[in-house]
C-alpha positions as a Markdown table, in Angstrom:
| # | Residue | x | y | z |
|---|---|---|---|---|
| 1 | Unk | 0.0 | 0.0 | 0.0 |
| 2 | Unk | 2.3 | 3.2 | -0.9 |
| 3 | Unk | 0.1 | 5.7 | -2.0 |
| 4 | Unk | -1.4 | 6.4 | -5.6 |
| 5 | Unk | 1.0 | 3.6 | -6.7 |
| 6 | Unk | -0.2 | 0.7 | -8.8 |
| 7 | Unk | 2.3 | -2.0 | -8.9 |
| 8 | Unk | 3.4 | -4.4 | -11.1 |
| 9 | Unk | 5.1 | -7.6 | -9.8 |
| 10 | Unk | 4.8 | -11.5 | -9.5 |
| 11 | Unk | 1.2 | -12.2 | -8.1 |
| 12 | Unk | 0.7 | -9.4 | -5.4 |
| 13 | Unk | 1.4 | -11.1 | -6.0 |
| 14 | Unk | 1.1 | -8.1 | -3.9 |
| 15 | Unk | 0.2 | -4.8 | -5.4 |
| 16 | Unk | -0.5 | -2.1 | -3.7 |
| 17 | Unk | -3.1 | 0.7 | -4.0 |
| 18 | Unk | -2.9 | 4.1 | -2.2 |
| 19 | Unk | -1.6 | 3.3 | 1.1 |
| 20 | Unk | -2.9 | 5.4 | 3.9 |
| 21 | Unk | -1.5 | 5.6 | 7.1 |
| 22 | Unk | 0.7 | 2.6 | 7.4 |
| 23 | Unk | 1.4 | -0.3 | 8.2 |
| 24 | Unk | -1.5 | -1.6 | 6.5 |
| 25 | Unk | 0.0 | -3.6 | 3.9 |
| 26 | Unk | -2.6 | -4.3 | 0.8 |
| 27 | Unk | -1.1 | -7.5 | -0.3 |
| 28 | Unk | -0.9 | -7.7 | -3.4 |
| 29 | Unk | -2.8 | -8.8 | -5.8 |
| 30 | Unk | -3.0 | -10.9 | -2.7 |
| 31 | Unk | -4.2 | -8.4 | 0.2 |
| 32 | Unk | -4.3 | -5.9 | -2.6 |
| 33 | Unk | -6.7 | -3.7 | -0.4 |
| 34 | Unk | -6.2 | -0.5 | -3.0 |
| 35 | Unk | -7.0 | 2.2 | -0.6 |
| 36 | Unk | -7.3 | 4.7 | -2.3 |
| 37 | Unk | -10.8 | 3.0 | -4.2 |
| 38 | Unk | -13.9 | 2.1 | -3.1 |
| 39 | Unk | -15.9 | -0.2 | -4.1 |
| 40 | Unk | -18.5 | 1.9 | -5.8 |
| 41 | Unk | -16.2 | 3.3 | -8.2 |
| 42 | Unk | -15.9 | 2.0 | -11.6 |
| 43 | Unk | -17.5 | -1.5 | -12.4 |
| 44 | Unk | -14.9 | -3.7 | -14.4 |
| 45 | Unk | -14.6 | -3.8 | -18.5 |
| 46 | Unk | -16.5 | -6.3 | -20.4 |
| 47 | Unk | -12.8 | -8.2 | -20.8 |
| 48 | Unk | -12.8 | -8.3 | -16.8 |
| 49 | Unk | -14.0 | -12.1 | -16.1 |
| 50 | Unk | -17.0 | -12.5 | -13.6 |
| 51 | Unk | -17.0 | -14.8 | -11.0 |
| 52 | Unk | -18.7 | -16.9 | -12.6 |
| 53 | Unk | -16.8 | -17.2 | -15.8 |
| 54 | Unk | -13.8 | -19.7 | -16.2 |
| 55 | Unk | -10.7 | -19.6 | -18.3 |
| 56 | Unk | -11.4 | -19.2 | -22.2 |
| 57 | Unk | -9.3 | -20.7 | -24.7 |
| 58 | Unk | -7.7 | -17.6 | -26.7 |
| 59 | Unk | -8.2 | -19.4 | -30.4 |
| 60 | Unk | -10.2 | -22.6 | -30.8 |
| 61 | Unk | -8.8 | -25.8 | -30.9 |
| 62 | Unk | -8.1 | -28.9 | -28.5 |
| 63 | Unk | -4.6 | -27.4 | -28.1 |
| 64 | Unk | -5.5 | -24.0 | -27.5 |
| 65 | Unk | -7.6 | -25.4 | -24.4 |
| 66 | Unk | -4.7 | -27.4 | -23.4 |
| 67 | Unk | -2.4 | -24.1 | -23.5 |
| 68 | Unk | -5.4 | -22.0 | -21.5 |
| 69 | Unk | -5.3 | -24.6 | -18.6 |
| 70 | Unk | -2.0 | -24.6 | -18.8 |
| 71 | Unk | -1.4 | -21.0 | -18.0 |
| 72 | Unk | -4.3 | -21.0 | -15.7 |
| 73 | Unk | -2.9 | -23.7 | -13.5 |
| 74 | Unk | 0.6 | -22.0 | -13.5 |
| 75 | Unk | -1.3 | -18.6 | -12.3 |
| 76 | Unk | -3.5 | -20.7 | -9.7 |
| 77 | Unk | -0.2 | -22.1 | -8.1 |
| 78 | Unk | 1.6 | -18.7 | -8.0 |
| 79 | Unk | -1.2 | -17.6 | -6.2 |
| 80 | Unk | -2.1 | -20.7 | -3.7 |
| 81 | Unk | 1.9 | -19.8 | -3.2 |
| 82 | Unk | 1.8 | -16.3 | -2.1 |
| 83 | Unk | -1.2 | -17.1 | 0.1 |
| 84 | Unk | 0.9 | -19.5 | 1.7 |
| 85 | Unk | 4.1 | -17.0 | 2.2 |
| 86 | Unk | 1.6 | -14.3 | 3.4 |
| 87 | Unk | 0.0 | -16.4 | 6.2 |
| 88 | Unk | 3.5 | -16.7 | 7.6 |
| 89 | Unk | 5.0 | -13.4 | 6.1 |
| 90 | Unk | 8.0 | -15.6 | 4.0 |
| 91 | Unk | 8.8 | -17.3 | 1.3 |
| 92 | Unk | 10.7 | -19.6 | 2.6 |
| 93 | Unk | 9.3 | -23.8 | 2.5 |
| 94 | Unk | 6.7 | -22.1 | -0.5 |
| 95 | Unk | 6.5 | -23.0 | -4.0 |
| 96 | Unk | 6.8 | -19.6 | -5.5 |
| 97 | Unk | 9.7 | -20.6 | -7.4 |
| 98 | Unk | 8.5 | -22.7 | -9.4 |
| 99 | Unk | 5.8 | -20.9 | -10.5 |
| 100 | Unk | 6.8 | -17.0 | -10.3 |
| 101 | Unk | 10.1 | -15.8 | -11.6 |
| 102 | Unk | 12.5 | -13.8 | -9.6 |
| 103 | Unk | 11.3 | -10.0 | -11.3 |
| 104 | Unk | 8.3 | -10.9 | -9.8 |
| 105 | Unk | 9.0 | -12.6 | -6.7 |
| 106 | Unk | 10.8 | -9.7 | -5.8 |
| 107 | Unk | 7.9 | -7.1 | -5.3 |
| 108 | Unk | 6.7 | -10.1 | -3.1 |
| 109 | Unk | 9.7 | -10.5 | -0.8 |
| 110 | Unk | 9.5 | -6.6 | -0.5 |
| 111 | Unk | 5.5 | -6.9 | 1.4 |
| 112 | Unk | 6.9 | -9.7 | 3.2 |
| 113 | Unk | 9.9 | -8.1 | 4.5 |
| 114 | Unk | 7.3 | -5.0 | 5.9 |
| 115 | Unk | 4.9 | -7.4 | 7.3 |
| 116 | Unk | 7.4 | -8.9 | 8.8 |
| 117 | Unk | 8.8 | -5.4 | 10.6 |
| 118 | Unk | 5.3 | -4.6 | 11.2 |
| 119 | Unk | 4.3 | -8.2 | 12.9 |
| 120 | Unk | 1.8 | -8.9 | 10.5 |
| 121 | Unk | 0.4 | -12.1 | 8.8 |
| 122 | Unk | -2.4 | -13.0 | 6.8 |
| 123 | Unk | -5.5 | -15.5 | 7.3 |
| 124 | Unk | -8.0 | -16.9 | 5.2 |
| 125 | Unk | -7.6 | -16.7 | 1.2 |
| 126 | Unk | -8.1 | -15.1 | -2.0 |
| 127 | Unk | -10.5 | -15.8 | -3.9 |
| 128 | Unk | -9.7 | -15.5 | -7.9 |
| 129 | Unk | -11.4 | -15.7 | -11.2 |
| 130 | Unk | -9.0 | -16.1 | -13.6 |
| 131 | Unk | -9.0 | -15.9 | -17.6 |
| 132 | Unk | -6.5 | -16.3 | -20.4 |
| 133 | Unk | -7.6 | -13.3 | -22.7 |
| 134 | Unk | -4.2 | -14.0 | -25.2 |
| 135 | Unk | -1.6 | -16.2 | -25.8 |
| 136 | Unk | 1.1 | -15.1 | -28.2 |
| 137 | Unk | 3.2 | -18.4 | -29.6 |
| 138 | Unk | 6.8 | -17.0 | -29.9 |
| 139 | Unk | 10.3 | -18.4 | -29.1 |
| 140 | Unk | 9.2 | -17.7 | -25.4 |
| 141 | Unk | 5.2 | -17.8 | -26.1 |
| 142 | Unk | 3.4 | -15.0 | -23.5 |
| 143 | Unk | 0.3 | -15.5 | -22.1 |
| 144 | Unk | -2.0 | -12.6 | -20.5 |
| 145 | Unk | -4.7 | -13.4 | -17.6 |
| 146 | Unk | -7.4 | -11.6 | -16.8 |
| 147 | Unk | -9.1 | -12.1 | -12.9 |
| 148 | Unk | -11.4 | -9.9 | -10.6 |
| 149 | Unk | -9.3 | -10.9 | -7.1 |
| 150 | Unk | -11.7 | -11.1 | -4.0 |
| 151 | Unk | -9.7 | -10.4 | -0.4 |
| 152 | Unk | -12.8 | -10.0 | 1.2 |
| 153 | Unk | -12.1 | -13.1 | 3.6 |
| 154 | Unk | -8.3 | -13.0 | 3.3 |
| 155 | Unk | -7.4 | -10.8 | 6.2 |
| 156 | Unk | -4.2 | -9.4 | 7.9 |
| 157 | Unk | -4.1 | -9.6 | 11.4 |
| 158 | Unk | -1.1 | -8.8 | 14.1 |
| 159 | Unk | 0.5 | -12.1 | 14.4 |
| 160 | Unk | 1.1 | -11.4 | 18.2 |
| 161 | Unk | -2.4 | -10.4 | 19.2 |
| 162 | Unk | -4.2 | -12.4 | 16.4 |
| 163 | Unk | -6.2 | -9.2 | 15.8 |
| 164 | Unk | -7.2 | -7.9 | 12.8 |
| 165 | Unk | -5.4 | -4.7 | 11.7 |
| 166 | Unk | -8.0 | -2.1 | 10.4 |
| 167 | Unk | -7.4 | -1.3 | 7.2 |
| 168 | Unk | -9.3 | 2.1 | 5.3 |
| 169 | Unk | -12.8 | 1.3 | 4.7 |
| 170 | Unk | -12.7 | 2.4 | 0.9 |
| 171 | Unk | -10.1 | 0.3 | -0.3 |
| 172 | Unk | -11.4 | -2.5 | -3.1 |
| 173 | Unk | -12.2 | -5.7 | -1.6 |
| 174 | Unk | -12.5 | -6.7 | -5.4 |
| 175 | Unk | -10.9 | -6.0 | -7.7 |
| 176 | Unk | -9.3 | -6.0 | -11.6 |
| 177 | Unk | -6.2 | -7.8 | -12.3 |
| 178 | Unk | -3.7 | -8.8 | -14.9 |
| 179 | Unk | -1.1 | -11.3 | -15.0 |
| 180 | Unk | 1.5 | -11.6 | -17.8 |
| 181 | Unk | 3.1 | -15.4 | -17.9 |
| 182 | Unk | 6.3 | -16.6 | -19.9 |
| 183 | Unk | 6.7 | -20.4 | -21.3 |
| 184 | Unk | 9.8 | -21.0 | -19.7 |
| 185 | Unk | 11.0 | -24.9 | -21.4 |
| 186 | Unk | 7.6 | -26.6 | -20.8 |
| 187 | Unk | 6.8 | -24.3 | -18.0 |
| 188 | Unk | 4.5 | -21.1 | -17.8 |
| 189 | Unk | 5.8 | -18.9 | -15.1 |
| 190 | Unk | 4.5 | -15.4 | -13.8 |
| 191 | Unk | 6.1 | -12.7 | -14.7 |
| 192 | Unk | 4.3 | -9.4 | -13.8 |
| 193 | Unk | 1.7 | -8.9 | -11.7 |
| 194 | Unk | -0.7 | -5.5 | -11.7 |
| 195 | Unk | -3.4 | -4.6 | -9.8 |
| 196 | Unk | -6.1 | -2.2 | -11.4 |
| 197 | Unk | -7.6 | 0.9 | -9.6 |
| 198 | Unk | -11.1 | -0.6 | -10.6 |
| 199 | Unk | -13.9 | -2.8 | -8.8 |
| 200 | Unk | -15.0 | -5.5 | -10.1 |
């Protein structure tokens, strides 16, 4: 949460909206509590997924669906990751690594390393709606992922106390997301992370 500042990194995956007063960390595209929203601002594009949409295939095609789930499970793990180094405010005994390259991971390490100074930790969990919007088959193929991330249940809470740390009441509980993804070998690997200043 710095103010005004929309961040781009490996799944919020913590991004950060406008960060008022503190120590309240919006975890990225994990706690990604933008601050400086409210909910009643701006509903999400058309492109923005719904909850109750599921990954799309970018061109038809057996192998197109098989690339889509691909990319979608590879964004899913980053994220059941992140949730995991969040709830103890490390990285450390996660799989993040092999699902989120170091560019990215690095925005990560940085939330981690204040909610660590601030005694902080996370409970319960995202809740994400992701969907491949493009693939681009190159030498290193890129994929982009659309999602509408829900923190409304994934709290941060002082790990001493157990209490959970207020956070501003207008930041977005919901809200729009992109992910861009690299083919690394076999692999598809997160690469960038950004959280929108939009509801959704």
């Amino acid at each position: 949460m710095t103010a005004t500042q929309r961040r781009s990194s490996g799944h919020s995956i913590a991004s950060f909206g406008t960060r008022k007063g503190a120590t309240a960390l919006l975890l990225a595209g994990s706690l990604l509590a933008l601050a400086g929203c409210s909910d009643s601002g701006t509903d999400a594009s058309p492109s923005t997924p719904s909850p109750t949409q599921t990954a799309g295939s970018s061109s038809p095609g057996p192998t197109a669906d098989a690339e889509d789930a691909a990319v979608i499970a590879a964004y899913t793990s980053s994220w059941d990751a992140q949730t995991e180094a969040y709830k103890k405010a490390a990285s450390a005994g996660t799989d993040l690594k092999k699902s989120t390259t170091l560019q990215a991971l690095a925005d990560i390490e940085k939330d981690l390393a204040a909610m660590r100074r601030a005694g902080q930790v996370t409970t319960g969990k995202p809740v994400i709606h992701p969907k491949v919007v493009k693939v681009t088959d190159a030498e290193i193929s890129k994929a982009t992922v659309a999602d509408c991330v829900d923190t409304t249940n994934w709290l941060l809470i002082d790990k001493t106390s157990k209490k959970e740390v207020p956070l501003p009441s207008e930041r977005l509980t919901k809200y729009v997301s992109t992910a861009t993804l690299e083919k690394w070998g076999t692999k598809w690997m997160v690469t960038k992370l950004t959280a929108q200043d939009q509801a959704c």
